[in-house]
C-alpha positions as CSV (number, residue, x, y, z in Angstrom):
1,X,290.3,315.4,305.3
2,X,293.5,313.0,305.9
3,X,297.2,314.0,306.7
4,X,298.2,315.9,303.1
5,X,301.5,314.1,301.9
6,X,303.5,315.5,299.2
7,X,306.3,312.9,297.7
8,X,309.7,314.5,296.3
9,X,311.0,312.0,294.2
10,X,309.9,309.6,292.3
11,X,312.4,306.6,292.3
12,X,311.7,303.1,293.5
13,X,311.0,305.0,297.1
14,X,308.6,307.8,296.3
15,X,306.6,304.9,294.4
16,X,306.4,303.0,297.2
17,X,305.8,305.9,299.4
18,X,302.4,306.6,296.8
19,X,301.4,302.9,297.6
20,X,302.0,303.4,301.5
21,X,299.7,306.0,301.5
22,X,296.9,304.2,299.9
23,X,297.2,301.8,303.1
24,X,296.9,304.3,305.8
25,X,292.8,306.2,305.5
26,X,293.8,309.2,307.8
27,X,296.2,310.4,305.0
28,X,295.8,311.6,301.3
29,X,299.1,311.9,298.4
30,X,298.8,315.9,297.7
31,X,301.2,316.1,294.9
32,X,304.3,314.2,293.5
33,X,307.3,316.6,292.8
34,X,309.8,316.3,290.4
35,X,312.8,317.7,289.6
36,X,312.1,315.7,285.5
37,X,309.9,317.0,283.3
38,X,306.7,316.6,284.4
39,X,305.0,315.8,281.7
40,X,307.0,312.8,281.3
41,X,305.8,310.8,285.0
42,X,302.8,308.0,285.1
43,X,301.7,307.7,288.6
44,X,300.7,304.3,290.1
45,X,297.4,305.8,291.2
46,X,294.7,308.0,289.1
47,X,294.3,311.6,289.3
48,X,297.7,312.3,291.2
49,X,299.0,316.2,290.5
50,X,302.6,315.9,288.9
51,X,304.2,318.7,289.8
52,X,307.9,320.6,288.9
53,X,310.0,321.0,291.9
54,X,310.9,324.7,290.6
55,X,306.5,325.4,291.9
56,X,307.3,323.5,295.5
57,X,307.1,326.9,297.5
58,X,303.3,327.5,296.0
59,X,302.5,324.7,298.1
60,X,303.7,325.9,301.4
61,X,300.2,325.9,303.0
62,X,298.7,323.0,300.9
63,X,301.1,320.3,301.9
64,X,301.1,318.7,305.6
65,X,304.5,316.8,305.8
66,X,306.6,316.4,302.4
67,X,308.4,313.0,302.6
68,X,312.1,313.0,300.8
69,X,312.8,310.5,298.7
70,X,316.2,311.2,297.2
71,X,319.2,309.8,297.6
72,X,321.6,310.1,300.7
73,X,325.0,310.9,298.7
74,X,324.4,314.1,297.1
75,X,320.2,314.9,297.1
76,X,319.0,314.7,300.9
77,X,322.2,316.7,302.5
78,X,321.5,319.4,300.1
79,X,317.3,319.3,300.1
80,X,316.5,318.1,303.4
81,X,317.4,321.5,305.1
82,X,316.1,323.5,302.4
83,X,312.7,321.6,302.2
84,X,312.7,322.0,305.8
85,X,312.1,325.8,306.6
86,X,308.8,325.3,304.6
87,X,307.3,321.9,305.1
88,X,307.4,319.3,308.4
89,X,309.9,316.6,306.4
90,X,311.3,313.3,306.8
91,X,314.2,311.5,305.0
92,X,316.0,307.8,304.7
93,X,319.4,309.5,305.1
94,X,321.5,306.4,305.9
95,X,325.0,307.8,305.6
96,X,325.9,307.1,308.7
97,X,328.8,308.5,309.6
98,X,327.4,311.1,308.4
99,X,323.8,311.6,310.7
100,X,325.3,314.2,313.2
101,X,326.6,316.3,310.9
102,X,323.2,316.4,308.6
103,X,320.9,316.2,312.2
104,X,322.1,319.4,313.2
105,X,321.9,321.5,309.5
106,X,318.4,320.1,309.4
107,X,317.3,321.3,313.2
108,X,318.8,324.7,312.4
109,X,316.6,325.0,309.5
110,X,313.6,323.2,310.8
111,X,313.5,325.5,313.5
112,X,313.7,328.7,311.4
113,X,310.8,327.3,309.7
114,X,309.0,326.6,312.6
115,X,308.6,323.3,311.0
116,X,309.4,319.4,312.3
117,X,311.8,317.2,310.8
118,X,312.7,313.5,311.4
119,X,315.3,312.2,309.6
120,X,317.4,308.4,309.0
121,X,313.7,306.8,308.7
122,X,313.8,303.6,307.5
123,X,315.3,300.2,308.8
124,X,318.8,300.7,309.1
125,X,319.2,303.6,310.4
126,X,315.3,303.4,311.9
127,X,313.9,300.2,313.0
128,X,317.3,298.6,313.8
129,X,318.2,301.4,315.3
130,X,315.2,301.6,317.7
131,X,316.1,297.6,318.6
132,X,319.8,298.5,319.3
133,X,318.7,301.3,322.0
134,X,316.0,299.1,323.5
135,X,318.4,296.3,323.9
136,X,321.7,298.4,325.3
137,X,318.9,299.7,327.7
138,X,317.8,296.4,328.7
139,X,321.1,294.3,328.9
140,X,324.0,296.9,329.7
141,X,326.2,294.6,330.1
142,X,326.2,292.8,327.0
143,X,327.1,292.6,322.8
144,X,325.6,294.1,319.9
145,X,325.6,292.2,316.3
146,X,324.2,293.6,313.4
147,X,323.3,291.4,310.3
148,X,322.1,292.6,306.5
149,X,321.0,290.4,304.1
150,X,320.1,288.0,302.5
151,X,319.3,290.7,300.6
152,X,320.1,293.3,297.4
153,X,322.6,296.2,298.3
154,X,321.9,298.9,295.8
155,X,325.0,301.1,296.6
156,X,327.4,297.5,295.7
157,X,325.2,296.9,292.5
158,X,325.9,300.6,291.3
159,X,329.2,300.1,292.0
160,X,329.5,297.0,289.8
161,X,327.6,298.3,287.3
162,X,330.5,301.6,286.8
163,X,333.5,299.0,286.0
164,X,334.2,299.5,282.2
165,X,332.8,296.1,280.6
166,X,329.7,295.8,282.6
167,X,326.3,296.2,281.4
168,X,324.7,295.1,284.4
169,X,325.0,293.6,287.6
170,X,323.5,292.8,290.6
171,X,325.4,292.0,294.3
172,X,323.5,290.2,297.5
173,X,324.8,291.0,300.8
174,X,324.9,287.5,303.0
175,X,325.1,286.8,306.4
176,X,327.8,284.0,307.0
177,X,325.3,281.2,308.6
178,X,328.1,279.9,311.5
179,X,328.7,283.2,312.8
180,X,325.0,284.1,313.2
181,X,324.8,280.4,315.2
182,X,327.6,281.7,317.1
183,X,325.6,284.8,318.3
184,X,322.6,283.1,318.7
185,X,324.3,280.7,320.7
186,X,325.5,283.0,323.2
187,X,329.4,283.2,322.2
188,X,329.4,286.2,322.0
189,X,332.2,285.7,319.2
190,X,334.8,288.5,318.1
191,X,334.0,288.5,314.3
192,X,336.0,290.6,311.4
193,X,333.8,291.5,308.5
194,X,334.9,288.9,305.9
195,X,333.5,286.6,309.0
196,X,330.0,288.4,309.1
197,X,329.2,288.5,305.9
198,X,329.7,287.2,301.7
199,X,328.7,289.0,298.8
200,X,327.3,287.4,296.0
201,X,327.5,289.4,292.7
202,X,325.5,288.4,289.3
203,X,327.2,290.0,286.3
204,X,326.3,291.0,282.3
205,X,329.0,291.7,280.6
206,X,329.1,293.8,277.8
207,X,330.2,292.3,274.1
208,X,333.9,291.9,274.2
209,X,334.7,292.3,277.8
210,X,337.0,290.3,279.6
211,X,335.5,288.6,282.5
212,X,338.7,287.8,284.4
213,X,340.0,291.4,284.6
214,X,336.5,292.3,285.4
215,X,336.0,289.6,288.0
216,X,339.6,291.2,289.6
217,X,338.4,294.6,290.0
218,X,335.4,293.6,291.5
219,X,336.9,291.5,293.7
220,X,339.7,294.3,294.7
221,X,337.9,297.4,295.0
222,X,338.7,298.8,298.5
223,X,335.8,299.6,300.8
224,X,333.1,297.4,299.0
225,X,334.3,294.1,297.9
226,X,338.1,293.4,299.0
227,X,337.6,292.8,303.4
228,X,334.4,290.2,302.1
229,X,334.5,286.7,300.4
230,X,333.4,287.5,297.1
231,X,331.8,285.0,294.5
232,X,331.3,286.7,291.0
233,X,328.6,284.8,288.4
234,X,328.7,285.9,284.7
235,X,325.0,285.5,283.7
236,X,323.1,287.0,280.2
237,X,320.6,289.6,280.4
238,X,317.5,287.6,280.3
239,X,318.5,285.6,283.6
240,X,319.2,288.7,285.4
241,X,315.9,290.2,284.3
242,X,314.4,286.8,284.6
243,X,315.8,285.9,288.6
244,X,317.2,288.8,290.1
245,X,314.8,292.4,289.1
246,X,313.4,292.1,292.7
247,X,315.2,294.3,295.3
248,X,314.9,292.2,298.4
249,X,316.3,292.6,301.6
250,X,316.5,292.1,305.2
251,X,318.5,291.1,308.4
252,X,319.3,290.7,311.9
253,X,319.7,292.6,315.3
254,X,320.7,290.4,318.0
255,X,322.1,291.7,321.3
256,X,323.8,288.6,323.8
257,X,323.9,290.0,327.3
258,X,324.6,288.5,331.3
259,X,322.1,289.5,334.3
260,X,322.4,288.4,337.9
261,X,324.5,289.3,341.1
262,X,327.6,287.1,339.5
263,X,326.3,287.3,335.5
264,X,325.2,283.9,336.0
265,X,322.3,283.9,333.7
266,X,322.6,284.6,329.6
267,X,320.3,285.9,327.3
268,X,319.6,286.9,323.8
269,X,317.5,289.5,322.4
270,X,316.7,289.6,318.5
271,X,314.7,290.8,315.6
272,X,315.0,290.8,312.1
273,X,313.4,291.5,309.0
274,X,312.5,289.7,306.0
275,X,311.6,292.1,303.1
276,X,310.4,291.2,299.7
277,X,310.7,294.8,298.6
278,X,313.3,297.0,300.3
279,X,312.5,300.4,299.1
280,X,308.4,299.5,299.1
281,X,309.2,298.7,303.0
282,X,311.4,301.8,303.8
283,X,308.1,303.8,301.9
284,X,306.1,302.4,304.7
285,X,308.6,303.1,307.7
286,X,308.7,306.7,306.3
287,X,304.7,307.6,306.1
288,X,304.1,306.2,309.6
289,X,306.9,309.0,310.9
290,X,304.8,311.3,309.0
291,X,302.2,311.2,311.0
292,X,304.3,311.7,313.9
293,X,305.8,314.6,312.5
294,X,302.1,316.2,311.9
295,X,301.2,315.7,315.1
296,X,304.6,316.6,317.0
297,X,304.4,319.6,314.6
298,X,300.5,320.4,316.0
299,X,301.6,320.5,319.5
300,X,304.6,322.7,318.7
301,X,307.7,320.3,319.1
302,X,309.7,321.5,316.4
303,X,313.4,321.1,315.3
304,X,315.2,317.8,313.8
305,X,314.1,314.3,315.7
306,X,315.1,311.2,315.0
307,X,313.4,307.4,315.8
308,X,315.3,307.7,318.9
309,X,313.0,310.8,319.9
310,X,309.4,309.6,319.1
311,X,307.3,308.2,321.0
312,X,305.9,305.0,319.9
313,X,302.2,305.9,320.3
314,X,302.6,309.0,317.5
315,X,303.3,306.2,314.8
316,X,299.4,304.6,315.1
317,X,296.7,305.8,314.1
318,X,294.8,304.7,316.6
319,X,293.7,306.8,319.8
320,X,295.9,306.2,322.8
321,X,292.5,304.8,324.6
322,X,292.5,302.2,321.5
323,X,296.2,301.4,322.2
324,X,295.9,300.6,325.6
325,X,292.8,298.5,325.2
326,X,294.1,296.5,321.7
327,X,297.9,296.3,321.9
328,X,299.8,296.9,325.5
């Protein structure tokens, strides 16, 4: 018998959290829960239990780690410490001013449960995150640069879509091409944000609307669109549909540091990501930390963790003779 998952949520990530599992043969999808009717969910794969969220506690024993797949403005800071005094849990909080704040409500609860959480899974927080440590270990003295895009931001494309006159939109975050040469380069530039990145927004109006006054208030709204270079395209429904209902994403990590007795000698450390499906890839980020939560949970490490806390070696499934021989 595998690892028993059970998927809260079923959005674009508990979907791709359902295919994830498929991928990985030491694991097996328990249940879906659902805070919808029911009735009214298709799974992707046969045979899968739809169940309501108001039955979750009947499945305290029968589910292994529950993986969260809500959102991180008003669902996972409310269910992730409630979810986690009876299940080993992890989440894609990625507020993250927010992350100490929600790390220590979920530990409190975690640990009153006797359960193991890991929360921010994911690729930013969670795999960048892990590359920005590694790298500030590596080169102390030295530069961090963070990159997103090409890529669709879902948060920007919500907020779009809210401005009276729009039926729908979406909005592509862009890395500005000279500044990443810059980095890469070993400038080591000072860069604002409108010199990081453009945002790149395709737009349906609704009939009647007026597309100057909603180009302005896309273009103005504080803390999304006004400190970037904004380009706004009016397009009809069937191109959007047509060119843009893939949620891709993606981006850099690059970290420009000096070494030697006078820094005499430069280097660069980078990784980045290419992702045709943002939420399908965040799914996979999330049911590898599950493992590690059933296992860290088996040997009695419990409380909140984050990527910062796990070991490397509790993501594989292979034996730690396997790793050594195969991939060190």
């Amino acid at each position: 018998m595998g690892i028993k998952i059970g998927i809260l949520g079923y959005g674009n990530l508990g979907k791709g959290v359902e295919c994830a599992i498929l991928q990985n043969p030491d694991m097996e999808l328990a249940a879906i829960f659902t805070r919808r009717n029911p009735e009214t969910l298709t799974p992707r794969t046969k045979d899968t239990k739809v169940i309501s969220i108001s039955e979750v506690n009947n499945w305290k024993d029968k589910i292994d780690v529950m993986i969260l797949c809500g959102g991180s403005a008003t669902d996972l800071p409310e269910q992730t410490p409630k979810f986690a005094k009876i299940f080993n849990v992890i989440d894609s909080f990625d507020t993250h001013a927010k992350i100490p704040e929600h790390f220590n409500n979920v530990d409190r609860a975690a640990k009153e449960g006797n359960k193991t959480a890991i929360i921010s899974v994911g690729w930013d927080p969670g795999m960048f995150s892990l590359n920005r440590i590694y790298a500030n270990a590596i080169l102390p003295d030295g530069k961090d640069y963070t990159f997103w895009g090409k890529g669709v931001s879902q948060g920007h494309s919500d907020a779009i879509r809210r401005i009276k006159g729009v039926k729908d939109a979406k909005q592509y975050t862009i890395p500005v091409e000279s500044a990443l040469a810059k980095v890469r380069g070993g400038e080591n530039p000072d860069l604002t944000t409108r010199q990081k990145h453009t945002r790149e927004c395709f737009v349906v109006l609704e009939d009647g609307a007026d597309p100057a006054a909603v180009e302005h208030e896309i273009k103005a709204m504080p803390n999304y669109f006004a400190d970037y270079d904004t380009t706004v395209h009016f397009i009809s429904e069937e191109e959007l549909i047509k060119s843009h209902s893939k949620i891709p994403h993606g981006g850099f990590v690059l970290r420009s540091g000096k070494t030697g007795l006078h820094n005499e000698n430069s280097h660069i450390i980078e990784y980045s990501l290419k992702l045709d499906s943002n939420p399908e890839f965040t799914s996979s980020v999330l049911v590898a930390y599950a493992r590690a939560a059933y296992r860290l949970n088996k040997e009695g490490s419990i409380g909140c963790k984050t990527v910062f806390d796990i070991a490397p070696a509790y993501l594989s499934p292979k034996s730690g003779e396997e790793l050594r021989a195969q991939m060190l």
